[in-house]
C-alpha positions, 0 to 999 in steps of 0.5 A, a space after each residue: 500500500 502506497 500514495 503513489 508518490 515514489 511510483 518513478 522508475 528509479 525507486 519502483 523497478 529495483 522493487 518490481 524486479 525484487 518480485 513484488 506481487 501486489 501493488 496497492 495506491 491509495 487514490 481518492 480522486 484524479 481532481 487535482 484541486 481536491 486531492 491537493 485538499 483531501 492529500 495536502 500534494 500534487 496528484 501529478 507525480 501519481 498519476 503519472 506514475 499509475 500511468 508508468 505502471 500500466 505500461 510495463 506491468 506486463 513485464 514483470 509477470 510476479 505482479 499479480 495485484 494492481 489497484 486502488 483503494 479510495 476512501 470515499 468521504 464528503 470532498 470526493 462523493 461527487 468525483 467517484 465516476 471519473 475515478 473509475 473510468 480512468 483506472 478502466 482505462 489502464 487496467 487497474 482494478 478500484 476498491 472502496 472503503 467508507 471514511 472512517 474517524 481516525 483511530 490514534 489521533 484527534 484529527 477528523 476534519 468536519 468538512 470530510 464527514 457526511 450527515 442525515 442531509 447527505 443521505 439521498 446524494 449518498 445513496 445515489 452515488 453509490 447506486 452509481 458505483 453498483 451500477 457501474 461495476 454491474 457493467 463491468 468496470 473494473 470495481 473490486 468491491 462487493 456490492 452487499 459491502 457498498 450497500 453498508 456505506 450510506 448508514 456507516 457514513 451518516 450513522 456509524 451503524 453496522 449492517 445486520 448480521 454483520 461479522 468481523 473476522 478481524 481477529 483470526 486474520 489480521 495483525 497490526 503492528 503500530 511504529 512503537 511495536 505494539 501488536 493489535 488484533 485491528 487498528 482500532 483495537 487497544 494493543 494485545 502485546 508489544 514485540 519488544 518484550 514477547 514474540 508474536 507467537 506468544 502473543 497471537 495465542 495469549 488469552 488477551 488475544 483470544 479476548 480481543 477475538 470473543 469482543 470482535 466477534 460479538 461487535 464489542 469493538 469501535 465497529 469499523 466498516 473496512 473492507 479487509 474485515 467485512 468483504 468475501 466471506 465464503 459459506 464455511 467462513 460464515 458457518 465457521 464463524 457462526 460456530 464461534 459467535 454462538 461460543 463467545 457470547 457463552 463465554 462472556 456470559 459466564 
């Protein structure tokens, strides 16, 4: 995952040739005026850079992931189509995921948020996206997921039956070493002190599973924890919700 800034021959070919499988830039709109506002920089050097990719992607066969991941907030709500219609262009897959409060910092900019006003626009650019991924533009993201993006974004609210495998498939680890079970959880351990094995079975761990699973969390909406779950997943996963609630009951 990258913001495509250092995609230049000089800094991107030496890793390509290291082979490099996947390749992940961060691009919330081809508007120069508004990623200058979303980003704080020029778009320029990424796009030209995504354009520099596309052209000698095919020479490097290891590279078997290309995208983009946009965050959809109020700034880019109304700028998603020509996003992608250019990543169709050349050949690059685009994934959403909604706006979410920043999980370590107190920056979350007001003018980025959505309210009860902005449910109709909402519902109808993502509409527009569905539509648009209905007739084969190249949107990795599952429909069942954009459908949760106007409550999450106006009401922080969940889907029904939603289920959270964060904890059985993610570990996050912050600049200090400390080890998450997800972002926006308190950490579980600290790599300075135990070895990640020590910590990805501790009981701490397995807490930090049982609250995920039973929602007991800050209920985030992002696609690597909510998006293609198969019917063993979820039979699986059913299994262990039912198991966890019986624990946090005793």
């Amino acid at each position: 995952m990258t913001n495509g800034l250092m995609l230049n021959p000089n800094k991107l070919i030496p890793i390509l040739e290291a082979g490099l499988n996947s390749l992940c830039v961060s691009l919330d709109t081809i508007d120069p005026e508004i990623y200058r506002a979303i980003r704080g920089v020029p778009i320029d050097p990424v796009l030209n850079g995504l354009h520099y990719v596309s052209k000698i992607r095919n020479d490097f066969p290891s590279l078997v992931v290309f995208s983009i991941n946009c965050v959809i907030s109020k700034a880019n709500i109304q700028h998603l189509v020509p996003l992608i219609e250019f990543c169709s262009e050349l050949n690059i897959k685009v994934g959403f995921q909604p706006l979410h409060n920043s999980f370590d910092s107190t920056y979350n900019p007001q003018e980025l948020k959505f309210y009860e006003d902005d449910l109709s626009l909402l519902n109808s650019q993502i509409e527009t996206i569905i539509k648009m991924k209905r007739q084969g533009y190249l949107i990795t993201s599952d429909i069942d997921y954009l459908l949760g993006f106007p409550d999450y974004l106006v009401y922080k609210r969940l889907p029904e039956g939603t289920i959270c495998t964060a904890g059985f498939t993610t570990i996050a680890i912050d600049t200090n070493l400390n080890v998450k079970s997800c972002w926006p959880m308190k950490p579980v351990g600290n790599l300075h002190t135990q070895s990640l094995k020590d910590i990805w079975t501790s009981d701490t761990y397995k807490q930090h599973r049982s609250a995920m699973l039973a929602l007991d969390c800050p209920g985030c909406w992002l696609r690597c924890h909510t998006e293609y779950l198969s019917v063993s997943w979820l039979n699986d996963l059913q299994a262990l919700i039912t198991e966890a609630k019986s624990e946090r009951h005793k």
